[in-house]
C-alpha positions as protocol buffer text, in pm:
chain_id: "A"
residue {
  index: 1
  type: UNK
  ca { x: 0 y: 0 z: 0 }
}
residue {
  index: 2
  type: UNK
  ca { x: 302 y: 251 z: 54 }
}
residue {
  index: 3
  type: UNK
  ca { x: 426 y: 146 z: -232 }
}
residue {
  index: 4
  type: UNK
  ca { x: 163 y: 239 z: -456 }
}
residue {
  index: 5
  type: UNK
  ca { x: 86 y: 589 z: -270 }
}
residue {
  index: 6
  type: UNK
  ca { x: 441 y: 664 z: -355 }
}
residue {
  index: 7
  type: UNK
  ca { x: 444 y: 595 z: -736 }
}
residue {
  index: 8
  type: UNK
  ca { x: 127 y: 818 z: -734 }
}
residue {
  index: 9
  type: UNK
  ca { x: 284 y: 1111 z: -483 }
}
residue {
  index: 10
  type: UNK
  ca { x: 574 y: 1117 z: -650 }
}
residue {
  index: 11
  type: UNK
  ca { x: 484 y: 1159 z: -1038 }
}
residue {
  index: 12
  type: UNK
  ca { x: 207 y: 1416 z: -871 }
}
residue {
  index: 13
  type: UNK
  ca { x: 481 y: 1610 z: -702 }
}
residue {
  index: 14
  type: UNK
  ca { x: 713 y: 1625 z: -1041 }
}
residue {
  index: 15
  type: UNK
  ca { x: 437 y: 1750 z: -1213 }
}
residue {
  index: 16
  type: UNK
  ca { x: 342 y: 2069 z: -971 }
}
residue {
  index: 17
  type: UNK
  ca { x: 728 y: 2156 z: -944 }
}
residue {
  index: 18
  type: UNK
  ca { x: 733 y: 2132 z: -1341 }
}
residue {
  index: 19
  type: UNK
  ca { x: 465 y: 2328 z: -1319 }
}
residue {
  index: 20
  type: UNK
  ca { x: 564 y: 2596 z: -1087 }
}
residue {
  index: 21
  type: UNK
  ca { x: 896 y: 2629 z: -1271 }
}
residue {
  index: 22
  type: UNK
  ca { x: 713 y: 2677 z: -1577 }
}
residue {
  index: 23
  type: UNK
  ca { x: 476 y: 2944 z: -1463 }
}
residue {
  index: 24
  type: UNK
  ca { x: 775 y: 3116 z: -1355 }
}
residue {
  index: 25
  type: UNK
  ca { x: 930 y: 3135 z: -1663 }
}
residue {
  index: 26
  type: UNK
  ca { x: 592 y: 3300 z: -1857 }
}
residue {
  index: 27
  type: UNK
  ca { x: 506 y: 3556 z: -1499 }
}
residue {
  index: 28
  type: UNK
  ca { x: 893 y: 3670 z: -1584 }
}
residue {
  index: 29
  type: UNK
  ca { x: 851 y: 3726 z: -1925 }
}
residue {
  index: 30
  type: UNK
  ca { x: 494 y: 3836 z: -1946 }
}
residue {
  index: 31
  type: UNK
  ca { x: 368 y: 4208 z: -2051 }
}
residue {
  index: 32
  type: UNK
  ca { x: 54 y: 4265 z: -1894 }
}
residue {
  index: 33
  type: UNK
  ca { x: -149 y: 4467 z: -2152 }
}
residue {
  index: 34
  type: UNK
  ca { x: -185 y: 4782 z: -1886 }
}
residue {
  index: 35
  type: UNK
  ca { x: 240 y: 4803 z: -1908 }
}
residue {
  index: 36
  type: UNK
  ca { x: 186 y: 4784 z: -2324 }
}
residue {
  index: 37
  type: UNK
  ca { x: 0 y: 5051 z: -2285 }
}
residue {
  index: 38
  type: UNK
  ca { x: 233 y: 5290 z: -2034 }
}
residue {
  index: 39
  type: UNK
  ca { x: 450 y: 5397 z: -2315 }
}
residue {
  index: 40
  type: UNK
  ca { x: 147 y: 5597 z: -2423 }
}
residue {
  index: 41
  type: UNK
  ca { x: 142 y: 5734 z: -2071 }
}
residue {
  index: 42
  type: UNK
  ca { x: 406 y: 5944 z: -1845 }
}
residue {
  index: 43
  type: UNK
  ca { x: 749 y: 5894 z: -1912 }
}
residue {
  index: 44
  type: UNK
  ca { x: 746 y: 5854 z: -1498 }
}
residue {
  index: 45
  type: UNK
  ca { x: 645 y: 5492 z: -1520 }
}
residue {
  index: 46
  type: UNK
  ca { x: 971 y: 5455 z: -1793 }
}
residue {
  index: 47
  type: UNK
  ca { x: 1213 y: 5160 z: -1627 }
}
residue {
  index: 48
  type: UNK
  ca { x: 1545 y: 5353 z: -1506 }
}
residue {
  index: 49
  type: UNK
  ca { x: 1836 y: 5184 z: -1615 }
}
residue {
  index: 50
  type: UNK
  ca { x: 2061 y: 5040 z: -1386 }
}
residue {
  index: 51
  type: UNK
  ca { x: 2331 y: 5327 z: -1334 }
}
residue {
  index: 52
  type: UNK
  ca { x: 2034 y: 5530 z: -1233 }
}
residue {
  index: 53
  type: UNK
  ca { x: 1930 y: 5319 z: -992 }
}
residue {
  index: 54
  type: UNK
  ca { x: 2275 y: 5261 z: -872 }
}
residue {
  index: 55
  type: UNK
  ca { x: 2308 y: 5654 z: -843 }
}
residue {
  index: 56
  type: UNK
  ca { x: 2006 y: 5696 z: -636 }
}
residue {
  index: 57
  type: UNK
  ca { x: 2072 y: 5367 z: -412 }
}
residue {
  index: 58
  type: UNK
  ca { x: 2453 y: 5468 z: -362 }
}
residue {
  index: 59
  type: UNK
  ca { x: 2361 y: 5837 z: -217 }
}
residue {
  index: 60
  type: UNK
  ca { x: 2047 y: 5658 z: -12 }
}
residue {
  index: 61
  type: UNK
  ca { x: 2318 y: 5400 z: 190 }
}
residue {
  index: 62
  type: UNK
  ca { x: 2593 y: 5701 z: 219 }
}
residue {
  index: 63
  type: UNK
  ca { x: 2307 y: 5863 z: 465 }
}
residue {
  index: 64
  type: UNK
  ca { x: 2164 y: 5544 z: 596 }
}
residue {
  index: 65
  type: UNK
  ca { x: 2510 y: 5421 z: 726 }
}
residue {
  index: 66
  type: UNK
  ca { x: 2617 y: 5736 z: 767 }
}
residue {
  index: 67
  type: UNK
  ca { x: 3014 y: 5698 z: 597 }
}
residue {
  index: 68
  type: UNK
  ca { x: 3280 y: 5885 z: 811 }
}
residue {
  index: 69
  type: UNK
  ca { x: 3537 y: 6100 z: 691 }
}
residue {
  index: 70
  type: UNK
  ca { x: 3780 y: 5822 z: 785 }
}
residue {
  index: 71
  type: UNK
  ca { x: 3541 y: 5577 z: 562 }
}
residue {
  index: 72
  type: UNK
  ca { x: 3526 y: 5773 z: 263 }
}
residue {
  index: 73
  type: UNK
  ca { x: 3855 y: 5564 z: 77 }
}
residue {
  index: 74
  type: UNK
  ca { x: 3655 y: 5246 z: 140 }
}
residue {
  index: 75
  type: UNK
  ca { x: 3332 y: 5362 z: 74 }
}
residue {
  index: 76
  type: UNK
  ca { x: 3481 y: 5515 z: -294 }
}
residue {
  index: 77
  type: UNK
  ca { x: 3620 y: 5179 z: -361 }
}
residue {
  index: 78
  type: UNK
  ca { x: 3283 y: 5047 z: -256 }
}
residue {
  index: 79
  type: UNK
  ca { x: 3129 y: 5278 z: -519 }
}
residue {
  index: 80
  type: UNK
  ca { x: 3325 y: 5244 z: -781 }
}
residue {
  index: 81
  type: UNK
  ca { x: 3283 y: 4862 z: -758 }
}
residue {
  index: 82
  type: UNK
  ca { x: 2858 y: 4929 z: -757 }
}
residue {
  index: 83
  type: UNK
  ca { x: 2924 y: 5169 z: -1084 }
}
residue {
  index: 84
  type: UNK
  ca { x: 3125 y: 4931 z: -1282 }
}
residue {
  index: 85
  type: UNK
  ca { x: 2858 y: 4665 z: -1215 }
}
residue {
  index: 86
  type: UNK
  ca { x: 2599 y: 4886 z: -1306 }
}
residue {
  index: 87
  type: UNK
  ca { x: 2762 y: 5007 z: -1636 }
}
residue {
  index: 88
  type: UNK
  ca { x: 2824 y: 4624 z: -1722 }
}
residue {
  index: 89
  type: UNK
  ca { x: 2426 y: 4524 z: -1634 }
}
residue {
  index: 90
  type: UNK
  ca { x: 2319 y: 4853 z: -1882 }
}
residue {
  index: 91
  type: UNK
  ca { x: 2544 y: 4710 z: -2136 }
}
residue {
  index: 92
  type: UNK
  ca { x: 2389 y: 4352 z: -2125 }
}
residue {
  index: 93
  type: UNK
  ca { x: 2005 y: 4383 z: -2067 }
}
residue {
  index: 94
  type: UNK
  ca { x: 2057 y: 4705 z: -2338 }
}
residue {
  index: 95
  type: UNK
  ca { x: 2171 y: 4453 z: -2641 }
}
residue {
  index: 96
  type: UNK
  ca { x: 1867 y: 4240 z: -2542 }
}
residue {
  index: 97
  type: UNK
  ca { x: 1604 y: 4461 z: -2512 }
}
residue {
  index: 98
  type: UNK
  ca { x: 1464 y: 4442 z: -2862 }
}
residue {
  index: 99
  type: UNK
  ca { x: 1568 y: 4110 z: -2933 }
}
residue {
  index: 100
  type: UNK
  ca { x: 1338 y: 3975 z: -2606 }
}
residue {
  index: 101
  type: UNK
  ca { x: 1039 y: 4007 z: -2805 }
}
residue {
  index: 102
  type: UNK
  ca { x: 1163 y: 3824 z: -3098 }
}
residue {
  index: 103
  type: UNK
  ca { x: 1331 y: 3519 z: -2841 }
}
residue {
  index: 104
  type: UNK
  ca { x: 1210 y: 3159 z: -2837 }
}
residue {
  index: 105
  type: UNK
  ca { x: 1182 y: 2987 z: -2493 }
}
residue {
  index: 106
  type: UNK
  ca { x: 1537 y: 2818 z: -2510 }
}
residue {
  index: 107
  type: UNK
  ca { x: 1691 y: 3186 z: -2623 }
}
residue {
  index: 108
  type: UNK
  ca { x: 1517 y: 3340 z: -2308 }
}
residue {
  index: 109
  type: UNK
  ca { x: 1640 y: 3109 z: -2077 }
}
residue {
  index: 110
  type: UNK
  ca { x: 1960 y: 3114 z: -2177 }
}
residue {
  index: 111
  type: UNK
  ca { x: 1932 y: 3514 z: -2142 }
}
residue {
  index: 112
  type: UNK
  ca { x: 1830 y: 3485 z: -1804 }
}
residue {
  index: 113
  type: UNK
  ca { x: 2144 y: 3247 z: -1718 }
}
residue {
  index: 114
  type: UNK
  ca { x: 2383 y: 3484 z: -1885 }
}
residue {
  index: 115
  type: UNK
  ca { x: 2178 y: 3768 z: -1622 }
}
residue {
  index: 116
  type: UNK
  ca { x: 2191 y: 3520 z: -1309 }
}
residue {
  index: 117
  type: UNK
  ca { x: 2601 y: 3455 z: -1429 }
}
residue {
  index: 118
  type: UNK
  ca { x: 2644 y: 3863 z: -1455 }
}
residue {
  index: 119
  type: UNK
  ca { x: 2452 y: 3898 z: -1138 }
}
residue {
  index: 120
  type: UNK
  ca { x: 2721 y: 3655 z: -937 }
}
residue {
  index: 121
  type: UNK
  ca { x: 2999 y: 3786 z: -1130 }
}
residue {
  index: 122
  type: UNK
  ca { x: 2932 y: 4149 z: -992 }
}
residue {
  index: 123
  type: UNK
  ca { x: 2802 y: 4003 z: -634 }
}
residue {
  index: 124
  type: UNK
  ca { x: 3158 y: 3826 z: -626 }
}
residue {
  index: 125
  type: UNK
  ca { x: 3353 y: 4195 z: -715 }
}
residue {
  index: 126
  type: UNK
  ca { x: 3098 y: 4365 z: -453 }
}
residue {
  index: 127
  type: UNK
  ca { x: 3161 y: 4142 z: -112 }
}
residue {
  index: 128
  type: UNK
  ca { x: 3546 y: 4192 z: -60 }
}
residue {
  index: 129
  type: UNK
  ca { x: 3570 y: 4569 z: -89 }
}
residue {
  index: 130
  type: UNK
  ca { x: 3167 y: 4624 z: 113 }
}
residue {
  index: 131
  type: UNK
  ca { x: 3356 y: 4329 z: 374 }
}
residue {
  index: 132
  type: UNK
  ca { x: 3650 y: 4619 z: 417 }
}
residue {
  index: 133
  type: UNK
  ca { x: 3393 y: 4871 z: 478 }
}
residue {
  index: 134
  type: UNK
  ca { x: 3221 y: 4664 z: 732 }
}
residue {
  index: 135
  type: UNK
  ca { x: 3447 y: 4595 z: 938 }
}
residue {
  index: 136
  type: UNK
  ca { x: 3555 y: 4994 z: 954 }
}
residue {
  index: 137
  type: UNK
  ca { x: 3201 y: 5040 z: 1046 }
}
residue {
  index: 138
  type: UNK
  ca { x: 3089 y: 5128 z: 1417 }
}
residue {
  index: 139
  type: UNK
  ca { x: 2821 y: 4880 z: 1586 }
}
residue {
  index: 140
  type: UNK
  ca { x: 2569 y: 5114 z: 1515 }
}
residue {
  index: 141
  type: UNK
  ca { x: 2638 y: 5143 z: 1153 }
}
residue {
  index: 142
  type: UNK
  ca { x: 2659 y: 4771 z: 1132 }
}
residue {
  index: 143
  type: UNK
  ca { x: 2312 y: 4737 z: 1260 }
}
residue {
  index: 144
  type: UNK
  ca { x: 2239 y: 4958 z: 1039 }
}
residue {
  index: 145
  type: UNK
  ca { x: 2401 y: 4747 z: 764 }
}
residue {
  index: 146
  type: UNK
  ca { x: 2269 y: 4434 z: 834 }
}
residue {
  index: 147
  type: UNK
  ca { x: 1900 y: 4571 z: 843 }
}
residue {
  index: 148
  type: UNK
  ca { x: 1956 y: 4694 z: 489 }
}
residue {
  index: 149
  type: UNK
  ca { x: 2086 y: 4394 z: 330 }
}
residue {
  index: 150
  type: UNK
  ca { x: 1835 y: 4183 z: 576 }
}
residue {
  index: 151
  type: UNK
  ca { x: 1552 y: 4377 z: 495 }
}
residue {
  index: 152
  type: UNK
  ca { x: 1549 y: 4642 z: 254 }
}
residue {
  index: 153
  type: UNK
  ca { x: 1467 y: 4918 z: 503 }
}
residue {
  index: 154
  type: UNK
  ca { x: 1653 y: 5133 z: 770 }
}
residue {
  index: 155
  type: UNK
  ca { x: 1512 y: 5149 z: 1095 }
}
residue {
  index: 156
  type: UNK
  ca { x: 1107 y: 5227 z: 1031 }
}
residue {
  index: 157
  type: UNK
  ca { x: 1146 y: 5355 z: 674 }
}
residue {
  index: 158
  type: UNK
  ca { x: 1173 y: 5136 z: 330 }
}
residue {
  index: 159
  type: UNK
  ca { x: 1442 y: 5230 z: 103 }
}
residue {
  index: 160
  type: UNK
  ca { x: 1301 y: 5320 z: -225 }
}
């Protein structure tokens, strides 16, 4: 009897994880038909490109952790790090912004693995010079720290 509930559970369970992987893929690459239709609307809702972001993100942490005087040499090599990263991410999801729409399946995912590869690259450049900075860092700015990367938010307030 155990038997035969496992040769049902487990064919069952492959096909919900097949399933779940799937609808991943199509949520990630779907347009909804309201975002088709935001180019006719404010140039607000535009995507920022990742240098932007970067920008915005580097001056948010500089007052969040609140870089000393004394921290400034680690926190440029910090910076520089996040810009080059940036610059490299613009460079790749730029090419393959037109050619998305045109993409079979296979093509997309292997897209997404040459993002995910990028994305561990620059994650790999990032920790040793933000590990330097830490461990400059007062307690205070390393609770600080750790809420951020934990959590997204300092203190009560969401970084945006």
């Amino acid at each position: 009897m155990k038997r035969r509930a496992y040769q049902v559970a487990f064919p069952a369970g492959l096909v919900v994880v097949m399933v779940m992987f799937l609808s991943a893929i199509f949520f990630a690459t779907a347009e909804p038909s309201f975002a088709a239709s935001a180019k006719k609307k404010s140039t607000a809702v535009a995507r920022t490109s990742a240098v932007e972001h970067t920008e915005a993100r580097i001056a948010e942490l500089q007052v969040a952790l609140k870089i000393t005087a004394e921290q400034e040499p680690l926190w440029s090599n910090l910076t520089l790090v996040m810009r080059d990263n940036a610059k490299n991410m613009d460079a790749l999801t730029k090419d393959r912004a037109d050619a998305m729409k045109t993409m079979n399946s296979v093509e997309q995912m292997k897209f997404q693995s040459q993002i995910s590869e990028a994305r561990l690259d620059q994650l790999k450049r990032f920790i040793p010079p933000y590990e330097a900075l830490y461990s400059s860092m007062t307690d205070e700015q390393k609770k600080a720290a750790d809420t951020l990367f934990r959590t997204g938010k300092h203190g009560k307030h969401r970084m945006k």
